[in-house]
N, C-alpha and C positions, 0 to 999 in steps of 0.2 A: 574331136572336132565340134559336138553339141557344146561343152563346158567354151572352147574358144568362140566359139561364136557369139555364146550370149555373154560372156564376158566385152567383146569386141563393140556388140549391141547396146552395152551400157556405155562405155566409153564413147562412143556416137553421141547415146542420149546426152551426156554428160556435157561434150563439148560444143552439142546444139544449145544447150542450155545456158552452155558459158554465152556464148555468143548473142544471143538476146536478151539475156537476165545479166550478166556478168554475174550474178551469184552462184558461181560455179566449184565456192571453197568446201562446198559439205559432199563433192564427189569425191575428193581423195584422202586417205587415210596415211597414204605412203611417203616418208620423208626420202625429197629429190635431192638433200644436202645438208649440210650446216655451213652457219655463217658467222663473223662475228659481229655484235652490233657496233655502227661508226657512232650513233649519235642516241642517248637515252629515251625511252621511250617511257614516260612517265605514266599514261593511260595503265600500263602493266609493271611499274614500277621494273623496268629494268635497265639499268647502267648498262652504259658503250665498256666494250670488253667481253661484255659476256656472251660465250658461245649459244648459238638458239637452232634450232632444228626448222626448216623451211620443208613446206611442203605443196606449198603451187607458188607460180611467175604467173602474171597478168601483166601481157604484152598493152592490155587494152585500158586498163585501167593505172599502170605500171607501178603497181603493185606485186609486194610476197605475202603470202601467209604464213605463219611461222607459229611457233611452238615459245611460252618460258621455255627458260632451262628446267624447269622440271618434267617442262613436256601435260601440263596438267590444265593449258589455255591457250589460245589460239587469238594471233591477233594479226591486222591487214594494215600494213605499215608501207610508206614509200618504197618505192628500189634503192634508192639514194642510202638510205639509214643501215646496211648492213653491206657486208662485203657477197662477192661472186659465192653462190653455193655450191661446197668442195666436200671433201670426205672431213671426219670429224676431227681425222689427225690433222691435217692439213690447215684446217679451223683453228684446233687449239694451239698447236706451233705459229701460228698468225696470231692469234692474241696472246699469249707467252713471250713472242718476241716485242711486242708493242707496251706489252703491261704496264710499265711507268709510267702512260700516260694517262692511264685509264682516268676516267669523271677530269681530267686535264682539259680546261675551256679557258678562254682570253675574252678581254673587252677590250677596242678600240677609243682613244682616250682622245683622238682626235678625229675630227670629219674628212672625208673621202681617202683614208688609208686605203694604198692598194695592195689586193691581191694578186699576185703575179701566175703566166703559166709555168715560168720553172724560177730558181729559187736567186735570183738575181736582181740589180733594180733597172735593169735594162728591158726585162725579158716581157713579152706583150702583157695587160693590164687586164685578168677575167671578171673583174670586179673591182667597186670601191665602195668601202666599207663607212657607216653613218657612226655619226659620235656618240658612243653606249651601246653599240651594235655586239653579242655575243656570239662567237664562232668558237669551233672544236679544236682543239688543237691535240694533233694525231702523233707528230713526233718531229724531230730534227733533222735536220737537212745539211749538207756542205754547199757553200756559196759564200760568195764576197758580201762583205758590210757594204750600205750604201753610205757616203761619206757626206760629214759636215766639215765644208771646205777641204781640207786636207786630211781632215782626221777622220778615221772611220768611227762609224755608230756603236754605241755597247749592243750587245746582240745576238740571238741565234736566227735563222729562217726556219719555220713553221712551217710543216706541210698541215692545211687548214683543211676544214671543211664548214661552210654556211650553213643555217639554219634552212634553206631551200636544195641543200644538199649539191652546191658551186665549192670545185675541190680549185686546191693552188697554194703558192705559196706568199706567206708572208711575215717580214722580218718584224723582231718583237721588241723593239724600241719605243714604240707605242701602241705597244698590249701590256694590261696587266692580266695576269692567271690565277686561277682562281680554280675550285672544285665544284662537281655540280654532281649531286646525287642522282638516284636512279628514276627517283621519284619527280624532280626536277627542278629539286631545292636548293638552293648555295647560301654561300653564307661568306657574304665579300662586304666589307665597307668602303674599302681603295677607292681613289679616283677612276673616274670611267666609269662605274655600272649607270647609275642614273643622274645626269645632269639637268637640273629642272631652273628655267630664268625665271618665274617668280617662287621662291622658296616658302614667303608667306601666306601664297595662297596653299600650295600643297600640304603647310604644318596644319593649316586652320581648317583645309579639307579630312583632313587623319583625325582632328581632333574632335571633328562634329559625327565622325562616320561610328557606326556601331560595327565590332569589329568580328567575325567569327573562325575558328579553328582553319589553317588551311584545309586538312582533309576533308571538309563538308566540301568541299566543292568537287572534290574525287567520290567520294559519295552521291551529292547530285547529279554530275555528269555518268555516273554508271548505273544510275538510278537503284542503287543499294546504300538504302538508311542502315543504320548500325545502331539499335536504338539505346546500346551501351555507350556509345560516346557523341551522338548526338542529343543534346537536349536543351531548353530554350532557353536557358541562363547563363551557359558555355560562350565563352567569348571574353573581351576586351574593352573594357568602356573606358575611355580618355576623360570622361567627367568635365567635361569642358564646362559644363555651366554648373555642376556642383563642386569642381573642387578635388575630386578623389577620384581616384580612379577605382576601377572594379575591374578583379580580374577572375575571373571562375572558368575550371577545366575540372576533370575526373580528379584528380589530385591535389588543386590549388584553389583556395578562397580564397581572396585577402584583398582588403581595402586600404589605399593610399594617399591618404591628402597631400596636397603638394601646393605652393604656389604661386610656382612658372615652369616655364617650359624654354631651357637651354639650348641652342642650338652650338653642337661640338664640331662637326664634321660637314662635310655636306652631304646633306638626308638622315643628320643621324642626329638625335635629341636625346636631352636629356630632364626629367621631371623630375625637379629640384626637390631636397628632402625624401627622396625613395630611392629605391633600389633599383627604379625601372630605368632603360635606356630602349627607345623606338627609332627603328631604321625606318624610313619611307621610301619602298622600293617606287611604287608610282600611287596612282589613287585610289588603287583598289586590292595594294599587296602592301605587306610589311613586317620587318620582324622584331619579336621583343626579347629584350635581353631583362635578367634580372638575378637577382643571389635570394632565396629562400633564407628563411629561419636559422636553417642548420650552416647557412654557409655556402650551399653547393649551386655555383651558377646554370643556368637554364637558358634556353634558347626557345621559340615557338614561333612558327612562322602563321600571319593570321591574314584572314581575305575580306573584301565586303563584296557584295553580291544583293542582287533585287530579290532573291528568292525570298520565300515565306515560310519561317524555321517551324515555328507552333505548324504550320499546313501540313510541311512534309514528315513532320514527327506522327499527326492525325491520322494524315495517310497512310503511312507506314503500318500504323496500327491498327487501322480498316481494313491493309490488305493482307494482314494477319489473322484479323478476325473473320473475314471471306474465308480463307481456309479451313479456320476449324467449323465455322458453321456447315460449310460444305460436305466436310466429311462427316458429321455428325446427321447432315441431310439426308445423306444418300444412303448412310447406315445406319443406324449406328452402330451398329454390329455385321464383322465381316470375317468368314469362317474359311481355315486352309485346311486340309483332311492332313497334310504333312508339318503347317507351322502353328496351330490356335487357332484360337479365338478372340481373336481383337476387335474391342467397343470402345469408341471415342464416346466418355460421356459429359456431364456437367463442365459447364467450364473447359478447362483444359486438361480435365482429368481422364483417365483412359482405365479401363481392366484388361489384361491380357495374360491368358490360360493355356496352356498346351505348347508352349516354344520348346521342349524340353531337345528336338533336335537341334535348336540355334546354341544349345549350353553346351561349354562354356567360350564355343568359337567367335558368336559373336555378342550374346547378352551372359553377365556375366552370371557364375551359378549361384554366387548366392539373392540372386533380383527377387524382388518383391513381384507379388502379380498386379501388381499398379503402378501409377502413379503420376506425371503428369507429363507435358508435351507441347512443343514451341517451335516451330517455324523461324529461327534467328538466320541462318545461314545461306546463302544465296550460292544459285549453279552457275559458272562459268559455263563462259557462250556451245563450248562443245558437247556439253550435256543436254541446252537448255531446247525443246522439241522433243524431245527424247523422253524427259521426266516434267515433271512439273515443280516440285521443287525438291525441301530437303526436310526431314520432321526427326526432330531431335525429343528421343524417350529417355525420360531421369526418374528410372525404376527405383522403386521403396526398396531401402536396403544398401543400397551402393552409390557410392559416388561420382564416378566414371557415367557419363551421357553414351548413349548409343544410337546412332545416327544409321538413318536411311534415305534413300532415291526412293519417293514416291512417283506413283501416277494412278490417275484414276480414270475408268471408263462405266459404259453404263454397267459392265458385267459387275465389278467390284474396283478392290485396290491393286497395285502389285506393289510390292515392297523390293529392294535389292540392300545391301550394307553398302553403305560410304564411307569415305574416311577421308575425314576432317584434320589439317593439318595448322596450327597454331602458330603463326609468325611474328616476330617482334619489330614492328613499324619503327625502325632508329629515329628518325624526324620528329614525330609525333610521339612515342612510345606505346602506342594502343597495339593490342593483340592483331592479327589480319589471319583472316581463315583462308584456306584452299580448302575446298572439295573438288574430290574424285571418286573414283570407283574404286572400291574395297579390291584389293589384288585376289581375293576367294572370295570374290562375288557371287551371288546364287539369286537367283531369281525367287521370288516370294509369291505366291496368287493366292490373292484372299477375295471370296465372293460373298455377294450379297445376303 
């Protein structure tokens, strides 16, 4: 009765706390379902399709909080964007049966298409859709073609879904479809995505813009710099008033003189004398096509944006340097009676004596007792209060980095093992790390 009570007493706290704060997602741990996603949530790069693990409803804010699929981050997404949370079988037989549709999205080619509530052209109107307007498209339906004069339309009907998350259907005689990544990239030149009436002001807007990497802007928005693929020379210069263009990424230098600028398509050019081919999604997205040296064609979607790239690189590196000043402040020597003795010194350099219980479970046996230490990798929201960040050791002797959940208090440090996991960004091809918690995890207390 003690144990239920004060269990009951938290859940009280818990839901008092919903109720004024709505920041009521760090009381539950327990998965209420799974769902599948209807529409990509590119903040967490994940494609509609994929099964995600839900663990509160917010009637108030109408809102889920949910899990990746890996279950390794937590994010607060509409209700609209995922299906009813059910058991996990039930989930994946739901996206199993759907599959072919998955990253399946349409653009209306014409102004006020309507979306219907059942799959006919009779049946009442929930919507009318704007010209270049992109919606979901979830699967196929049986229903009559609407008829041009006697003849019916080519066609299937759509069961759809809006970007405002307005379900219905709609026949696709004017939709073209198209793919749309996880991240929330496509890659359509077709009539419909962007119809713009003066075409010359938007070429001349592309051409004067300084252009950079899409993912800086998934970077900014998460406020995690990546200071391996961000840096101030990265990006896309149209060379409007020199002539050549410049285009510099982690793997690509190379300069193009050219001069004019072709228009092929609508939105889509071409710089005469190069290999380059630029789509202009609107004035501030766009993607570039181009064939490298060896032959092998390339895709890069690029943004422009007011930020200040030199600022957030500075920054980035101040609030790295805050770090290691810090722990060098506070100790620089901080002693465990079960793990060493660890001294952050010069620089980024570090000594550390006595781990011989961490060998070879989690530093490896033949490590040097130095060497040096880097702050690169960023906690996902459900660590983040918890620890403070993530401190990456690349001990003398070995190749392999070993990574830790730091935090520090006025007693000393604690240490725990993470584990860092390596993913390959298809869009962009840059590496993308998750951290978590090492699955033999141990707590570490090192004092002052």
């Amino acid at each position: 009765m003690k144990n239920f009570g004060k269990k009951a007493g938290i859940a009280v706290l818990c839901a008092v706390f919903t109720f004024f704060t709505m920041g009521f997602f760090s009381c539950s741990n327990e998965i209420i379902g799974y769902s599948v996603v209807l529409w990509n949530i590119p903040e967490a790069n994940i494609a509609d399709g994929e099964v995600v693990p839900v663990y509160m409803k917010s009637n108030i804010s109408k809102t889920y909080l949910i899990g990746n699929p890996e279950g390794t981050e937590r994010i607060e997404i509409p209700l609209w964007k995922i299906t009813e949370p059910e058991s996990k079988g039930k989930a994946k037989k739901y996206a199993d049966t759907n599959a072919k549709f998955n990253k399946q999205y349409a653009v209306s080619v014409i102004d006020g298409l309507p979306i219907r509530k059942e799959p006919n052209n009779v049946a009442k109107q929930v919507y009318r859709m704007r010209k270049g307007e992109i919606i979901r498209t979830c699967y196929i339906g049986k229903g009559e073609a609407p008829m041009n004069g006697r003849t019916p339309l080519e066609g299937d009907w759509y069961k759809v879904l809006t970007s405002t998350g307005i379900e219905g259907w709609c026949f696709s005689y004017n939709l073209r479809t198209f793919e749309v990544q996880g991240d929330g990239s496509y890659d359509y030149d077709g009539e419909g995505i962007i119809k713009v009436e003066d075409s010359s002001h938007l070429i001349e807007t592309a051409l004067a813009s300084q252009w950079y990497p899409e993912y800086y802007s998934k970077m900014i928005n998460k406020k995690e710099i990546n200071l391996q693929y961000m840096h101030e020379d990265y990006g896309f210069d149209p060379g409007s008033e020199s002539g050549t263009i410049k285009l510099k990424l982690q793997n690509i230098d190379a300069n193009y003189p050219y001069e004019g600028v072709v228009k092929t398509s609508d939105g889509v050019y071409k710089f005469t004398g190069t290999p380059i081919t630029m789509t202009v999604r609107d004035e501030h997205s766009m993607i570039l096509r181009f064939t490298d040296d060896e032959g092998k064609p390339s895709t890069v979607y690029f943004v422009t944006f007011d930020e200040d790239v030199p600022a957030l690189i500075q920054g980035e590196k101040a609030r790295r340097d805050r770090v290691y000043s810090t722990l060098k402040r506070s100790g620089p020597t901080y002693n465990s009676t079960m793990f060493g003795v660890l001294t952050f010194t010069g620089g980024t350099q570090f000594q550390w004596s006595g781990f011989d219980n961490l060998q070879p479970a989690v530093i490896p046996g033949d490590a040097g007792h130095g060497g040096t230490y880097e702050t690169k990798y960023f906690l996902p929201s459900s660590l983040k209060g918890v620890w403070d960040g993530v401190l990456s050791f690349h001990f003398n002797g070995v190749k392999s980095e070993v990574n830790f959940l730091y935090k520090m208090d006025n007693s000393g440090l604690r240490l725990t093992p993470a584990r860092v996991v390596i993913t390959k960004d298809q869009s962009s091809g840059r590496d993308v790390a998750t951290v978590s918690l090492a699955g033999d995890s141990q707590m570490m207390v090192f004092y002052k």
